[in-house]
NUSE-140839 format. One record per residue (C-alpha): z, x, y; residue in three letters; residue number from 1. Coordinates in nm, 4 decimals, padded with zeros to 6 digits. Each point is the difference from the previous one (the first is absolute). Example, Ala and Ser with C-alpha at 12.3 -4.5 7.8 and 13.67 -1.06 7.14 Angstrom:
REM residues 2
00.7800	01.2300	-00.4500	ALA	1
-00.0660	00.1370	00.3440	SER	2
END
This chain:
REM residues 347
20.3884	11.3375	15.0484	UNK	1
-00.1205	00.1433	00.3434	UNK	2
00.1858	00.2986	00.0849	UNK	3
00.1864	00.0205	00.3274	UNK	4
00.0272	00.3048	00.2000	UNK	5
00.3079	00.1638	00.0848	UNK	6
-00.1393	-00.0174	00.3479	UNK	7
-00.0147	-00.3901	-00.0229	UNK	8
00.3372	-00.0408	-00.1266	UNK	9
00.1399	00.1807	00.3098	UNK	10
-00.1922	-00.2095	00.1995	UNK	11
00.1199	-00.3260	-00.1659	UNK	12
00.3533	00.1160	00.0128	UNK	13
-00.0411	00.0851	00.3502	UNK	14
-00.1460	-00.3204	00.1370	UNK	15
00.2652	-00.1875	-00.1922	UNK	16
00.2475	00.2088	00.1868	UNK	17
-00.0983	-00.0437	00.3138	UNK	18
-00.0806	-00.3820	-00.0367	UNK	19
00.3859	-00.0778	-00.1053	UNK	20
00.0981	00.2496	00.2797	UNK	21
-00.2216	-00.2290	00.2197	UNK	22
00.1319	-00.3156	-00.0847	UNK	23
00.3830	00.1417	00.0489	UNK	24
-00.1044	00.0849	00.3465	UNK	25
-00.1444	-00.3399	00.0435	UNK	26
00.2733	-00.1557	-00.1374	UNK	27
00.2915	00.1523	00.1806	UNK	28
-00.2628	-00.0895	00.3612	UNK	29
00.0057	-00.3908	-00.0929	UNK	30
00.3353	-00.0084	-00.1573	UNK	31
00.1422	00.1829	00.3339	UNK	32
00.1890	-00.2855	00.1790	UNK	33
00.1173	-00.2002	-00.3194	UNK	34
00.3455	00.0565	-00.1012	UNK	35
-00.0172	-00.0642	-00.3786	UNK	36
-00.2929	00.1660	-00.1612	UNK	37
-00.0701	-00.0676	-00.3700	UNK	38
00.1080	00.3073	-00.2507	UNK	39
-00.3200	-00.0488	-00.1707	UNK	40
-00.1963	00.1530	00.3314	UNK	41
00.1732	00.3053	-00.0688	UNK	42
00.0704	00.0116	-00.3846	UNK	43
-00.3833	-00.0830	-00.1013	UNK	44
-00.1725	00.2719	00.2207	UNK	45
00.3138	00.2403	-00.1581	UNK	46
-00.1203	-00.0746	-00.3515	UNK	47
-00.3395	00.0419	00.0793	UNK	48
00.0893	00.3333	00.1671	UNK	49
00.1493	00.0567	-00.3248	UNK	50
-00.2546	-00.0268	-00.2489	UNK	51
-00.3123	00.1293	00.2282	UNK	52
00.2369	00.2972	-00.0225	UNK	53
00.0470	00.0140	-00.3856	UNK	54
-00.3560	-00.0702	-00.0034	UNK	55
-00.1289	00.2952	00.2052	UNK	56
00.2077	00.2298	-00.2381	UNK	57
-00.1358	-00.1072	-00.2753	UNK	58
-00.3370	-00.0964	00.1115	UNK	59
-00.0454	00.2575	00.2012	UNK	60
00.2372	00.3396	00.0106	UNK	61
00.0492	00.0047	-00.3779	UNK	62
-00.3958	00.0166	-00.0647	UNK	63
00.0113	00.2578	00.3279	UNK	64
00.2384	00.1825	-00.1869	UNK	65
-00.2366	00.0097	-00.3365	UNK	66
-00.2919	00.0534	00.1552	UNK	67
00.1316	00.3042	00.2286	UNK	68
00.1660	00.1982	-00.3278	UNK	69
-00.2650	-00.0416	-00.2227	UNK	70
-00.2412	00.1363	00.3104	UNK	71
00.2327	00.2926	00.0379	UNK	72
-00.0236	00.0512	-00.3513	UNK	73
-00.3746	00.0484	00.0144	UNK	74
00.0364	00.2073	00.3283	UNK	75
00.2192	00.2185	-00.1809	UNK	76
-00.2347	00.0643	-00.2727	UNK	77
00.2652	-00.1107	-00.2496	UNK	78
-00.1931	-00.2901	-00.1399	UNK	79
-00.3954	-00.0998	00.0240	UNK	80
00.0451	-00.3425	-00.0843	UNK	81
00.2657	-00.0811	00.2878	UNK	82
-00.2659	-00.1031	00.2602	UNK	83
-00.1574	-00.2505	-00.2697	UNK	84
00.3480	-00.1355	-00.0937	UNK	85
00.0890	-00.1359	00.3855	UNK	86
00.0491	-00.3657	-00.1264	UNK	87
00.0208	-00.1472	00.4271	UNK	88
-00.2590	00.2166	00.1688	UNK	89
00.0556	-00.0383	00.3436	UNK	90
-00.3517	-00.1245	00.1360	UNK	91
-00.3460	-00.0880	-00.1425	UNK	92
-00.1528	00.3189	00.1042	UNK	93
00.3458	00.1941	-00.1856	UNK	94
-00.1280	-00.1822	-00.3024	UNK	95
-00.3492	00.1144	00.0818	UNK	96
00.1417	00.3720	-00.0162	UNK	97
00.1998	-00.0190	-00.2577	UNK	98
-00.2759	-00.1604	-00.2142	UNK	99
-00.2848	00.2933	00.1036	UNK	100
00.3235	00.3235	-00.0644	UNK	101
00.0169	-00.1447	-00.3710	UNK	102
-00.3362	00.0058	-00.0166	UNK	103
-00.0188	00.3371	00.0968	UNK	104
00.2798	00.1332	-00.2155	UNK	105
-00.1744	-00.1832	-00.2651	UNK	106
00.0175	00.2377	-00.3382	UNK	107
-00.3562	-00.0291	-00.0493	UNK	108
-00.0887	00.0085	00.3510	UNK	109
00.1954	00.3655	00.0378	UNK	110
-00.1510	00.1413	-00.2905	UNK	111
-00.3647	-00.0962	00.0915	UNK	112
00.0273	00.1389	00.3637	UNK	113
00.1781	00.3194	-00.1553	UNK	114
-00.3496	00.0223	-00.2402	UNK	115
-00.1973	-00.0398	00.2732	UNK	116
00.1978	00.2425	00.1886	UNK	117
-00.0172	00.2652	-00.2554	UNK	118
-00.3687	-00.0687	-00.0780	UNK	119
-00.1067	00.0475	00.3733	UNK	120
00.2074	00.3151	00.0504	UNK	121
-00.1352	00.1923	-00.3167	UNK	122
-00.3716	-00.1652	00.0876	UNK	123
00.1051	00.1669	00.3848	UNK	124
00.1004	00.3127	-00.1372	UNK	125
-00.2201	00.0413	-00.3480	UNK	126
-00.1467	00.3322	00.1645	UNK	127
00.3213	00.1609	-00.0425	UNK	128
00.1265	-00.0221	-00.3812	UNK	129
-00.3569	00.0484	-00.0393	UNK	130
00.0498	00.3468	00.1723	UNK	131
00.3388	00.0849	-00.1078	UNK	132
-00.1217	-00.0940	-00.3577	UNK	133
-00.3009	00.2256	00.0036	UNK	134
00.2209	00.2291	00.1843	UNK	135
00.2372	-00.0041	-00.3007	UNK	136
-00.3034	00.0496	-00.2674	UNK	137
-00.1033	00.2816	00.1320	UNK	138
00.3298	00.1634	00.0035	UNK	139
00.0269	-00.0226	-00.3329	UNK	140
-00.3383	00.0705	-00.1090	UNK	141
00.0380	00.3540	00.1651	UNK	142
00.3964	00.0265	-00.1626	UNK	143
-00.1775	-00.0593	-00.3326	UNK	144
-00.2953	00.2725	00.0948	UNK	145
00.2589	00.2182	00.1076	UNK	146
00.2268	-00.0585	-00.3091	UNK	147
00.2767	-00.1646	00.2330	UNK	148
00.0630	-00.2545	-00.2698	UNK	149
00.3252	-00.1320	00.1646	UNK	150
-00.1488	-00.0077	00.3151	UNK	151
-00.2662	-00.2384	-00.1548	UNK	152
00.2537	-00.2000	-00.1219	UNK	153
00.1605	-00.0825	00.2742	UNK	154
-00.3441	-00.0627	00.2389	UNK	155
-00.0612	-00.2328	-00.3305	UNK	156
00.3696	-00.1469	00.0410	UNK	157
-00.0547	-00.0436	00.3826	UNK	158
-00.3281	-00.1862	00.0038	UNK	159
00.1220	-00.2633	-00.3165	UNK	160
00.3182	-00.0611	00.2509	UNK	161
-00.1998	-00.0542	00.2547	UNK	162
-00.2656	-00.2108	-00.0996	UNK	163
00.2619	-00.2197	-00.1808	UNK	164
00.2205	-00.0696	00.3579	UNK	165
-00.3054	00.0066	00.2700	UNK	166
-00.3179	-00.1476	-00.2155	UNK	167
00.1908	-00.2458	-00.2096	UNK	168
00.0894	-00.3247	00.2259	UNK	169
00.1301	-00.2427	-00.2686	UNK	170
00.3459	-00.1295	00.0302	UNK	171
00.0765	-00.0094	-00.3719	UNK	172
-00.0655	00.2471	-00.2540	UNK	173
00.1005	00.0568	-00.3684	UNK	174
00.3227	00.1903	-00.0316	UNK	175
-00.1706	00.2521	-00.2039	UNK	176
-00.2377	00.0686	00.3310	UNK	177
00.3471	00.0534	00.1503	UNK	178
00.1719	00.2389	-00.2097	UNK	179
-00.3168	00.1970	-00.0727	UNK	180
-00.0441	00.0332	00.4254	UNK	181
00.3555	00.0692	-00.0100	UNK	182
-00.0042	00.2797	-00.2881	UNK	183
-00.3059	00.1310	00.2342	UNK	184
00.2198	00.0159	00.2999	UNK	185
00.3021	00.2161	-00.1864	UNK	186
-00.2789	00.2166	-00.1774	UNK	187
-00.1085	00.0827	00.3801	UNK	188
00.4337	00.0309	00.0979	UNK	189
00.0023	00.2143	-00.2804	UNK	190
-00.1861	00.3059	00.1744	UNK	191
00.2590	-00.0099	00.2665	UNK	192
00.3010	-00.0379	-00.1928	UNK	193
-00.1240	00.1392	-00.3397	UNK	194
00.2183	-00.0413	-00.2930	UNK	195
00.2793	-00.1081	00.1964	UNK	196
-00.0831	-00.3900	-00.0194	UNK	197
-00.0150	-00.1692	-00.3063	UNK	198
-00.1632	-00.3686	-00.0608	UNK	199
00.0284	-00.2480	-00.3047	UNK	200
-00.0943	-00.3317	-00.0290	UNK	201
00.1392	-00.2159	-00.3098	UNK	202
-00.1588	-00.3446	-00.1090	UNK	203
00.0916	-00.1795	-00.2929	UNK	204
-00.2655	00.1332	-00.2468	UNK	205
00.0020	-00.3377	-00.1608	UNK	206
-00.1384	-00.1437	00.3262	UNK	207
-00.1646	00.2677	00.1324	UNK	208
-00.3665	-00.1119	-00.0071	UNK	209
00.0715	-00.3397	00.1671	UNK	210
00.2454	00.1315	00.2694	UNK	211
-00.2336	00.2240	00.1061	UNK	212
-00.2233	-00.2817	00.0719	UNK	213
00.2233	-00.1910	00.2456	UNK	214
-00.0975	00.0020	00.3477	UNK	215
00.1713	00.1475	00.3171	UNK	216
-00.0477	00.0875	00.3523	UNK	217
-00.2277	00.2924	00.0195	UNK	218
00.2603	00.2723	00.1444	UNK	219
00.2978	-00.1322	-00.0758	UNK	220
00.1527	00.3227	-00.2562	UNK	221
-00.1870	00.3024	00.2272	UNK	222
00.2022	-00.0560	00.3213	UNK	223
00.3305	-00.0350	-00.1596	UNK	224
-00.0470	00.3263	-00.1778	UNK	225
-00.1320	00.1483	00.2840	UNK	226
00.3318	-00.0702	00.1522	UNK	227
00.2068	00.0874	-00.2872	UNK	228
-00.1053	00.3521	-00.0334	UNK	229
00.0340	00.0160	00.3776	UNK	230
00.3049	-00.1377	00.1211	UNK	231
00.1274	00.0709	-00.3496	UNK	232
-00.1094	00.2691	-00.2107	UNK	233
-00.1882	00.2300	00.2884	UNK	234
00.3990	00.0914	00.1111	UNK	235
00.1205	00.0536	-00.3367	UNK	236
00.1254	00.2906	-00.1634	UNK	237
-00.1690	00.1009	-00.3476	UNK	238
-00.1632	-00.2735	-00.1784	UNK	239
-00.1262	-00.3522	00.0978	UNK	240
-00.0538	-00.2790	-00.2618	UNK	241
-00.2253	-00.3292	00.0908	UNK	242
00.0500	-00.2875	-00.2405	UNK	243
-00.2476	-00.3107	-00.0249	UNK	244
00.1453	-00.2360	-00.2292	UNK	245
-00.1473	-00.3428	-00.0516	UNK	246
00.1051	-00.3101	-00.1920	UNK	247
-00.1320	-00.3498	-00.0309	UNK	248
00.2046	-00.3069	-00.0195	UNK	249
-00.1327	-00.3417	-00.0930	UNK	250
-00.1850	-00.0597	00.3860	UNK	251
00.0775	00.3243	00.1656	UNK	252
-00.0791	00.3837	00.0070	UNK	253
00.2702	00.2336	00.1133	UNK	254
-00.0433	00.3376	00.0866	UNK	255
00.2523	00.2729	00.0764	UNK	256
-00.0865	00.2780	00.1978	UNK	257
00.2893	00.2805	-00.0101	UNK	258
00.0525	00.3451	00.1285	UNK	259
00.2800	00.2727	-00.0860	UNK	260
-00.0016	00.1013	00.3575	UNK	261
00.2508	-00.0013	00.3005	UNK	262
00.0868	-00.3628	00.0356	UNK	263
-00.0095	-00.2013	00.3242	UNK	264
00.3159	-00.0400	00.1852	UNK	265
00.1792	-00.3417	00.0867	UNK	266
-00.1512	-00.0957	00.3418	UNK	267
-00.3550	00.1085	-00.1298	UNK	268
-00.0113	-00.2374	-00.2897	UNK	269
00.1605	-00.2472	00.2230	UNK	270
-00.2872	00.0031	00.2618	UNK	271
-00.2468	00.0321	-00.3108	UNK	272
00.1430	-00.3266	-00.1532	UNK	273
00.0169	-00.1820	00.3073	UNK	274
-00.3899	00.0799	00.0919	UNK	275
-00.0971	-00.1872	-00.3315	UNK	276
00.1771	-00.3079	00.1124	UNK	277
-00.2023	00.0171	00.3186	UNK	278
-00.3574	-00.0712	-00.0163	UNK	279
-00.1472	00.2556	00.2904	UNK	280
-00.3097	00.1300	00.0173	UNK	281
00.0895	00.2755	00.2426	UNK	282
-00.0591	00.3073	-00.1957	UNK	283
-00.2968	-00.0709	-00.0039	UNK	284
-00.0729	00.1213	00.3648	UNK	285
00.1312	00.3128	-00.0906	UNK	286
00.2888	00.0600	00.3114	UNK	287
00.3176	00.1219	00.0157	UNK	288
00.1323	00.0916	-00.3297	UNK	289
-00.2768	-00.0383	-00.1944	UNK	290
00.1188	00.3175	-00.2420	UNK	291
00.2870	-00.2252	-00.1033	UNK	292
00.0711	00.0251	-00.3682	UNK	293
-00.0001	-00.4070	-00.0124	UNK	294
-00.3180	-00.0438	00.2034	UNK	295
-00.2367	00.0325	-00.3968	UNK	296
00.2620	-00.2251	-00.1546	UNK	297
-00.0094	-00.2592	00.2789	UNK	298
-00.4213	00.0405	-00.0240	UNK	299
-00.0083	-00.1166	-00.4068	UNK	300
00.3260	-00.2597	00.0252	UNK	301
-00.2267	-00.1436	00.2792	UNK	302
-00.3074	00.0087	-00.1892	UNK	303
00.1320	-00.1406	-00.3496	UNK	304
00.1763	-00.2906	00.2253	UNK	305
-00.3417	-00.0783	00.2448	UNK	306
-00.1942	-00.0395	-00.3579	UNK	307
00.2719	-00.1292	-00.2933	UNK	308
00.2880	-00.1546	00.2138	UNK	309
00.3742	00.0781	00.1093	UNK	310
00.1072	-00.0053	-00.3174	UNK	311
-00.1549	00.3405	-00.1028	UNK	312
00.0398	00.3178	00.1803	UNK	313
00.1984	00.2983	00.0398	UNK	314
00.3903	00.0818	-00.0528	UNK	315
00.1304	00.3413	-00.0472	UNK	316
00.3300	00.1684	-00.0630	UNK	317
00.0637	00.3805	00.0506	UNK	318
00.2866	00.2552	-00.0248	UNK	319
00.0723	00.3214	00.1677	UNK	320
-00.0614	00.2516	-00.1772	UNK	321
-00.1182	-00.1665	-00.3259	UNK	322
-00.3214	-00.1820	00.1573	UNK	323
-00.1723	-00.3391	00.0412	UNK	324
-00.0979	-00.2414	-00.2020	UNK	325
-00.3222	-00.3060	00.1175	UNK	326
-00.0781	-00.2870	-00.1478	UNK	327
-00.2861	-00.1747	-00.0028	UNK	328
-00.0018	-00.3353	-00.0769	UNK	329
-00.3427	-00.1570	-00.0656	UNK	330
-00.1522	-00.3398	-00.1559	UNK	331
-00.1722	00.0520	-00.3556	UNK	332
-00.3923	-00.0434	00.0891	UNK	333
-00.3077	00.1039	-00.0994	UNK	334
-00.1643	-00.2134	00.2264	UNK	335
-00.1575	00.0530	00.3468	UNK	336
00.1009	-00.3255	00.1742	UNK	337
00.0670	00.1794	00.3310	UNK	338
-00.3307	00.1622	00.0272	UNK	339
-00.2867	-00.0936	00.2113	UNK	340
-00.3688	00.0351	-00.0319	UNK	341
-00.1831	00.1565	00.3140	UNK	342
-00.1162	-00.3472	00.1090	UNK	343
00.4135	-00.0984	00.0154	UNK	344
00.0100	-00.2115	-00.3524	UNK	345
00.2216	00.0368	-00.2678	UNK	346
-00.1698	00.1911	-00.2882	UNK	347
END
């Protein structure tokens, strides 16, 4: 069935409008000097009136309506899909739009241009880790000379951290890559804090070997234990604890990360939640208020949602006082379905 244009249907309801609005006119100009004019003159262009009006509300304003939330819904950032579910686009070339956004926002689409991205700003700026990574080497080669052992352990420490977030460009890696680059990173946090922090990570032994195999966005554990120790720990008195707890269920993985540290007060968490109901991209330009506690948070909910769906993500609950508690939720995959060759294919 051809589709008809909200634009059309105006148009039709218009002309139909005007044309028993014309024949009134013409009506009442011949039917001037009679004295009894039929009822029907007046009663037929009334019922006409009638359902040309019914019609244009549900013809017309009704799909208006529609079409106008779920737009505002997409301009809002609150849902992705809204510009692909206007039912009555207004015009051909609306359709036309609509059709090359969802294209765009295409899963697959996203991920390859974000490959691409990544690819052409390490292959722009490969003189650098090159640099800081020789750089790095021979910092500790003189630590060892000198007998600076924990000074070459931490140049070590460095360059592995490094080389992991700026050569690496893959959007999915095994979630042992991940805890191992996240061990790394609170080995380094360790030299600053010293034996203040304390981190344990528990996995069922019993499925140790094949959880470690499941695959996850590459940084999604570093950032949100960068910002636990320093919105949460870094201000606490005594000792800090880090937790990584993971558990499996029959198609997900679930992963706590929690902190003994200060807690996040009420309007915090609030504007925290709401941000991972929104999906914004604004952090990334790095303006106003780009220290924000949520800002990491909003980066992986983002990230897991742009590559799994809005089904997975981020929630997280925190105390004053007592600290916070996020979890991860994750499907259970060992595949790389979301990961594109150079040439743009799916491997």
């Amino acid at each position: 069935m051809k589709k008809i244009y909200l634009e059309t249907r105006a148009a039709v309801v218009f002309l139909v409008a005007c044309s028993v609005c014309l024949f009134m006119i013409l009506s009442a100009v011949f039917n001037y000097e009679k004295t009894a004019v039929s009822p029907l003159l007046v009663i037929i262009p009334a019922l006409v009136l009638s359902a040309d009006g019914i019609t244009a509300w549900f013809w017309c304003v009704a799909p208006y309506r529609h079409a106008k939330h779920m737009l505002s819904l997409f301009a809002s950032g609150y849902s992705f899909s809204g510009i692909s579910d206007v039912r009555y686009p207004l015009s051909r070339e609306m359709e036309d739009v609509q059709t090359k956004v969802t294209e765009l926002l295409n899963t697959d689409q996203m991920m390859n241009l974000s490959k691409r991205q990544a690819q052409f700003i390490a292959l722009q700026n490969q003189i650098n880790p090159h640099f800081l990574y020789n750089t790095l080497e021979g910092i500790r080669s003189e630590a060892l000379t000198s007998g600076l052992e924990s000074v070459a352990s931490m140049a070590e420490a460095l360059s592995t951290f490094f080389r992991y977030t700026i050569s690496q460009v893959e959007n999915l890696v095994t979630l042992k890559m991940e805890l191992d680059n996240t061990q790394n990173y609170f080995f380094i946090q360790q030299y600053r804090f010293g034996r203040r922090l304390h981190l344990s990570v528990e996995i069922d032994e019993e499925d140790r070997e094949r959880v470690l195999k499941y695959k996850i966005p590459k940084l999604t554990l570093q950032p949100i234990i960068e910002n636990s120790i320093i919105h949460g720990l870094e201000g606490k008195m005594g000792e800090g604890h880090l937790r990584i707890k993971v558990v499996t269920t029959k198609d997900r993985l679930l992963i706590t990360v929690s902190d003994d540290g200060t807690g996040i007060d009420e309007k915090m968490l609030d504007e925290i939640r709401n941000s991972f109901t929104v999906r914004s991209f604004n952090y990334v330009t790095g303006g106003a208020g780009g220290q924000h506690s949520g800002i990491a948070l909003q980066n992986v909910n983002n990230r897991i949602k742009i590559l799994f769906g809005e089904e997975f993500g981020l929630t997280i609950e925190s105390c004053i006082g007592v600290g916070t508690d996020v979890h991860i939720s994750l499907p259970c995959t060992t595949t790389v379905s979301t990961e594109f060759s150079a040439d743009g294919d799916k491997k």
